[in-house]
N, C-alpha and C positions, 0 to 999 in steps of 0.2 A: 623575941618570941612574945607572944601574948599573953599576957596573965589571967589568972583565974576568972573566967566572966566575963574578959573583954571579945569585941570581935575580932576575927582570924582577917587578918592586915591583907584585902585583894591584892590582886598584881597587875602589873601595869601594863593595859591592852592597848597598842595603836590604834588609830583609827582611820582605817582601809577605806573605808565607803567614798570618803570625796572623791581617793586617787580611781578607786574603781568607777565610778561615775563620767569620770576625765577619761579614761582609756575605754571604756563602752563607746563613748561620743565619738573620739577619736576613732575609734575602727568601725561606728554607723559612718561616720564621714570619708572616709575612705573608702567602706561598701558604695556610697553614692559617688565616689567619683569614678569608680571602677564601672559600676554600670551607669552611667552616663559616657566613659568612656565606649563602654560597648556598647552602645545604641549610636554610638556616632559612628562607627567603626560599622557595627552594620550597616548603617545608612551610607556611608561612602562606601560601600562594597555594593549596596541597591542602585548609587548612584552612576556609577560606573558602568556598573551592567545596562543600565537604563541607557545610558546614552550613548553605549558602544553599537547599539541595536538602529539606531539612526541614521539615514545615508541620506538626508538633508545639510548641506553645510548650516545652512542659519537654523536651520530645528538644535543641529548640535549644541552651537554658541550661544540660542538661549535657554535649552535646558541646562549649558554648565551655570550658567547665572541664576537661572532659580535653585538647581541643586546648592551652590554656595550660599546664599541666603537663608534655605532650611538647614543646614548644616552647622550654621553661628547663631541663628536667630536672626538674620541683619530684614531690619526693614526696607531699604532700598537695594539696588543692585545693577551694575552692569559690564560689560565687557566691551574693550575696545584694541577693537584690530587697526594693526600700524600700516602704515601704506609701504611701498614699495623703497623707500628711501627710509625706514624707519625711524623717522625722525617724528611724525606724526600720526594723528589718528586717522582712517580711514573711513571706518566705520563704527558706529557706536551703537550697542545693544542693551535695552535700559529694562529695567523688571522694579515693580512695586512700587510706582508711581499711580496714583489719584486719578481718573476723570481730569475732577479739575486741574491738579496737580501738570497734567498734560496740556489741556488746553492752556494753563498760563504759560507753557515752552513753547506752543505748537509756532512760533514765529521767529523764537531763537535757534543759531543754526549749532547741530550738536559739537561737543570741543572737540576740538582738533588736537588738544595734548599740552595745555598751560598750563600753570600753577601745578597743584600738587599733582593731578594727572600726570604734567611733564617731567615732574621730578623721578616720577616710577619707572618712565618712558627712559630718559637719561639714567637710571640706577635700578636696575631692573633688581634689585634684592628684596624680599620682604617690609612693604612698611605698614607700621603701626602708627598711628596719627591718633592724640587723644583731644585736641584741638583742632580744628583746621585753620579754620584762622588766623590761630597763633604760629601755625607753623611757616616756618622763612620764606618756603615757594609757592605760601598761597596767592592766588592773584583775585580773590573774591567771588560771589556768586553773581550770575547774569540775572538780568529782573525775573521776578514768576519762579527763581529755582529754589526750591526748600532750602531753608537755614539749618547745612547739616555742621555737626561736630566730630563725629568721629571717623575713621576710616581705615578700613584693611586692606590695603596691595599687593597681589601677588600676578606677576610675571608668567606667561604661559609660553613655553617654548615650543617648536616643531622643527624636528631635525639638528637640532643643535640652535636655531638661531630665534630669538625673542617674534614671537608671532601676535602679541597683543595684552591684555593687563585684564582681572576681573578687579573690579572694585567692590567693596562692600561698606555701607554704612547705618550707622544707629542699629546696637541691637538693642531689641525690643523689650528685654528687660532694664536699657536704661545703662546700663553699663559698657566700660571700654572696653574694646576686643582686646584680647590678652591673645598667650602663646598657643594655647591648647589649638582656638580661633585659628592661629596662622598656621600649625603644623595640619592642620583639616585641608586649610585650601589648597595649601601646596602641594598634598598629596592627592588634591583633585585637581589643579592644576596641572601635575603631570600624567594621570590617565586623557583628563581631555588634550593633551597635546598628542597623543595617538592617536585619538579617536578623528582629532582633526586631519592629520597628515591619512590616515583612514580612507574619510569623507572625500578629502582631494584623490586621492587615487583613484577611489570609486568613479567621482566623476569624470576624471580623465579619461579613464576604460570605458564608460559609457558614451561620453563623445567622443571619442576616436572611434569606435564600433557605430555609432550613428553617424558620421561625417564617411566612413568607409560604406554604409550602406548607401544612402543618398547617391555616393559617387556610381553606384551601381542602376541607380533608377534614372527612367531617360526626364529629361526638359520635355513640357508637352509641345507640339507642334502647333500652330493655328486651325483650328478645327472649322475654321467658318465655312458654314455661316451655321455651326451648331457652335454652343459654349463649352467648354471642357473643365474641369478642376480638379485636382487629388492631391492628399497628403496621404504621409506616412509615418507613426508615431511607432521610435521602438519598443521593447519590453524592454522595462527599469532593470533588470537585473546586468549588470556591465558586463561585456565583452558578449553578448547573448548576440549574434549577428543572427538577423532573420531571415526565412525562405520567401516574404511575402513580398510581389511587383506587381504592380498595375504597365499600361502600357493605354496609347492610342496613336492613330495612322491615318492617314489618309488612301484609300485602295486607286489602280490607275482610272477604274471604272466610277468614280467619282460617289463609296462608297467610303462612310470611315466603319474603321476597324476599330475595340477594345475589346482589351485584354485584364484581366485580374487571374493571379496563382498566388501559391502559396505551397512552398516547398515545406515538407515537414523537416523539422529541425531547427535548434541554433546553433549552428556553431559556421568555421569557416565553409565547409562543404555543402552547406545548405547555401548560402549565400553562392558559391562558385557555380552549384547547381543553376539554381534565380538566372542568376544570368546566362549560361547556357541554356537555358529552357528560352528563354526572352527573344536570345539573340537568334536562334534557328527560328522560332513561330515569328516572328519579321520578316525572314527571307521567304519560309515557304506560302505567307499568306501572298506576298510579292509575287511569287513566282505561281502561284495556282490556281487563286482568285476564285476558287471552287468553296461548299459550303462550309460553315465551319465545322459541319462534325467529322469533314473530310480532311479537315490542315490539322486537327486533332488527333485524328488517327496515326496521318505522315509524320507527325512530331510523337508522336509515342514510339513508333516501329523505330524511326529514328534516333530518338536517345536510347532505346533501350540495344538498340547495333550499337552503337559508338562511343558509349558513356555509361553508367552506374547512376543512372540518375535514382534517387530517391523519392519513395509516393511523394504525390503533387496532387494539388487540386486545381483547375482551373477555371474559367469562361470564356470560351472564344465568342465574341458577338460584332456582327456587321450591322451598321444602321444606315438603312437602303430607302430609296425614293420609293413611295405606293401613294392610290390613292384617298387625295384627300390631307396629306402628311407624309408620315415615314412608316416605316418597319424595322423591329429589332427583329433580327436573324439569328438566334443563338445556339450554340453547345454546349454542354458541362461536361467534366470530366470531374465527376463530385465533389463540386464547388456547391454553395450555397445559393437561393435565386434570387434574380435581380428585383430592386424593389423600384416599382416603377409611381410617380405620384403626378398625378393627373393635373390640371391645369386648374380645377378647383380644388387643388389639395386633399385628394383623396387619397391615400398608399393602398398598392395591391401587390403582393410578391407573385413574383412570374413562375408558379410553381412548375414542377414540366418533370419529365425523367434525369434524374441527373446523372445519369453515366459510371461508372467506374473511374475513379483519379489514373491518372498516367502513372505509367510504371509497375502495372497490376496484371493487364491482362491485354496483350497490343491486339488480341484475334477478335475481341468483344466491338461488336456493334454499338457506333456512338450515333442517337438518333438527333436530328435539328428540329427545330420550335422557331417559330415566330409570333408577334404578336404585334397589333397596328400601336403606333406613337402619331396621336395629336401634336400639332404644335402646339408649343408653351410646354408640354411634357419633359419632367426630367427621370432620369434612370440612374439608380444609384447599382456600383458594383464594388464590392467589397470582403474580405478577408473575417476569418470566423473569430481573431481578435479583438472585432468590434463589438461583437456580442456575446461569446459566452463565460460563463459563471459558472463555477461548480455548484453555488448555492441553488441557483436554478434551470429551470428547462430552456432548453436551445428557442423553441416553443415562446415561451416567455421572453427572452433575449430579441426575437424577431420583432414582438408585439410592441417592445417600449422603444426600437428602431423605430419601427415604423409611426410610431407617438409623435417623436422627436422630429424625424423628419417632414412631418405633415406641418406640425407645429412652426417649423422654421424655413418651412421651401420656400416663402418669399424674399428669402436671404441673396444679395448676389453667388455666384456658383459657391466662389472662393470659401467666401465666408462661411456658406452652409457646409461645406465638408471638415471646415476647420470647427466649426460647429459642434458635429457629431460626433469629432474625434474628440472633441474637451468633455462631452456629458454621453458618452459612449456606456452602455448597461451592462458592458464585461465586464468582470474583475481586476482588467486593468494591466495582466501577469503577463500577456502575451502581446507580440506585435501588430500592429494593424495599418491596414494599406487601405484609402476610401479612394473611388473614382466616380466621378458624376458628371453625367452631359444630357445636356438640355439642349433640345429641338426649339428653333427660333420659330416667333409667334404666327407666323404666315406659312398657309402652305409653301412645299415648293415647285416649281415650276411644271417638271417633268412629272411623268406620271411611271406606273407599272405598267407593262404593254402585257400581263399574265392575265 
């Protein structure tokens, strides 16, 4: 105890503050990796969604490459598909390289799967590389390639079997990819292994449905002594089979025939339609030689006795000797009109009555139109896939046809309808069928005796 006048003896307080100090830091450090976890963790879930939305095979394979570069940090990036004997690379897709950086490779051929590539390729397990050059199966860098050091590997599989490698290297803080790094990719490595096996399907479905349509459209004939050309570009959505055919002939009366329709629908029945509709308007223009708002008619009463045909749009048109040149002879059965472009590259659409589509109304009165064709004139017939846009008017869709086609009629036939179809003012959504024949530059012989 303390005696008289002395101080009263404190007691002995620890002192908390350091350890408190140490466990604040410690749980701010922890709060930072937690939400750094969850921003990655978002972002591979952004990631994912992002590139499941993709039905380009090589859009896929290089958004998975730049997604894994933002995902680590890594400054470079790429992904390489193994060829068919998986032993090597087939293809290599590269992200975050330089201008220059490129121009000094643009000579070297991409790796085929050496050095530490091959080692990934032969061990397909996660590797972490915090040297490359130090490591056993480096085989060095080719002239012009960046002096890298580090590197992250991960294995992408489809179907069970090794479909190709992302690589990633240097991140950009300077630092070696660590585990966090490799549990990121692999977890993106196995959504894009769906997304790829995806991609394939997609495409498969889509070329089998365009290989099945084709088989459907006829080989043009020799049209001489006029030129003939058409393509047909289907709607990207896979398995979407189209109702859209062109068609040309030669008549006995030494008249040619064309034909453009377009069955509404995609699916099998549009397409079986297409070509029922196709194959009767062959026979009847054969057997009747009468005008086309007449084989229009006979092909309406006709499918609509013996078939379930579905609305259709068409154009029957004959291009007949007159003089001085030729004569388009045509019908609609509410198809769109022919755009006809002069021999000075002028466009005029052949406006006219267009008819009711087949399959509406067989008792309606289908009226015929003609109008003269110079030689050198070409006449384009085509399907409402080539123009319209919901953004804009059918109206507008005509006007920048017609742009396109002035701008490009000195094209051989071919080329100009392949033309139209690659910079076509639709949306893109829908199928499209183009035909176009051109009158050779001299009159011809015979004349109209009307």
């Amino acid at each position: 105890m303390a005696g008289a006048g002395e101080e009263p003896e404190q007691p002995c307080v620890p002192d908390f503050e350091p350890r408190l100090d140490d466990h604040v830091e410690q749980i701010a450090a922890q709060l930072r990796e937690l939400a750094t976890a969850k921003e990655r963790l978002q972002g591979l879930l952004e990631a994912v969604l992002a590139i499941s939305q993709e039905t380009d095979l090589y859009a896929v394979l290089h958004r998975v490459v730049t997604t894994a570069m933002d995902l680590v940090g890594a400054r470079y990036g790429a992904l390489g598909v193994l060829d068919e004997s998986g032993e090597q690379l087939s293809q290599f897709i590269t992200a975050g390289l330089s201008a220059s950086e490129r121009a000094d490779l643009a000579d070297i051929e991409f790796p085929r799967g050496l050095g530490v590539l091959g080692h990934l390729i032969r061990n397909p397990e996660p590797l972490l590389v915090d040297d490359i050059p130090s490591h056993p199966a480096s085989a060095g860098f080719p002239p012009g390639h960046p002096r890298l050091r580090t590197l992250l590997g991960v294995a992408i599989s489809v179907r069970g079997q090794i479909y190709g490698d992302i690589y990633l290297s240097e991140r950009r803080d300077g630092q070696a990819f660590d585990h966090d790094d490799e549990d990121i990719v692999v977890a993106l490595a196995g959504a894009a292994g769906i997304t790829i096996e995806n991609v394939r399907l997609f495409e498969h479905l889509r070329d089998s449905a365009e290989h099945f349509q084709r088989l459907l459209l006829p080989t043009l004939p020799d049209l001489h002594p006029f030129t003939g050309a058409a393509t047909y570009r289907p709607a990207p959505t896979p398995g979407r089979l189209g109702g859209d055919w062109y068609d040309a002939l030669w008549l006995p009366e030494d008249t040619c025939a064309v034909i453009i329709g377009d069955v509404v629908g995609h699916d099998l029945r549009a397409a079986a339609a297409m070509a029922q509709a196709r194959s009767m308007l062959r026979a009847l223009l054969y057997d009747r030689l009468t005008p086309p708002s007449s084989v229009l008619h006979q092909l309406d009463r006709t499918l609509h006795a013996i078939t379930d045909l579905p609305v259709t749009t068409a154009c029957l048109a004959r291009i007949e000797p007159a003089d001085g040149g030729w004569r388009l002879h045509w019908s609609s059965a509410g198809h769109l009109p022919p755009l006809l472009i002069s021999p000075d590259r002028q466009a005029e659409y052949l406006h006219a009555e267009p008819g009711l589509p087949l399959a509406v109304n067989t008792a309606q009165h289908r009226p015929d139109h003609t109008h003269p064709l110079p030689p050198g004139a070409t006449v384009v017939f085509y399907t409402d896939g080539l123009i319209e846009d919901p953004a804009r008017t059918v109206d507008e869709g005509l006007a920048e046809l017609a742009h396109l086609a002035t701008a490009h009629a000195d094209l051989p036939l071919q080329d100009f309808v392949d033309t139209l179809a690659d910079h076509h003012p639709s949306d893109g959504h829908d199928d499209m069928a183009i035909f176009a024949l051109r009158t050779p530059r001299s009159a011809p012989r015979t004349t109209d005796s009307e």
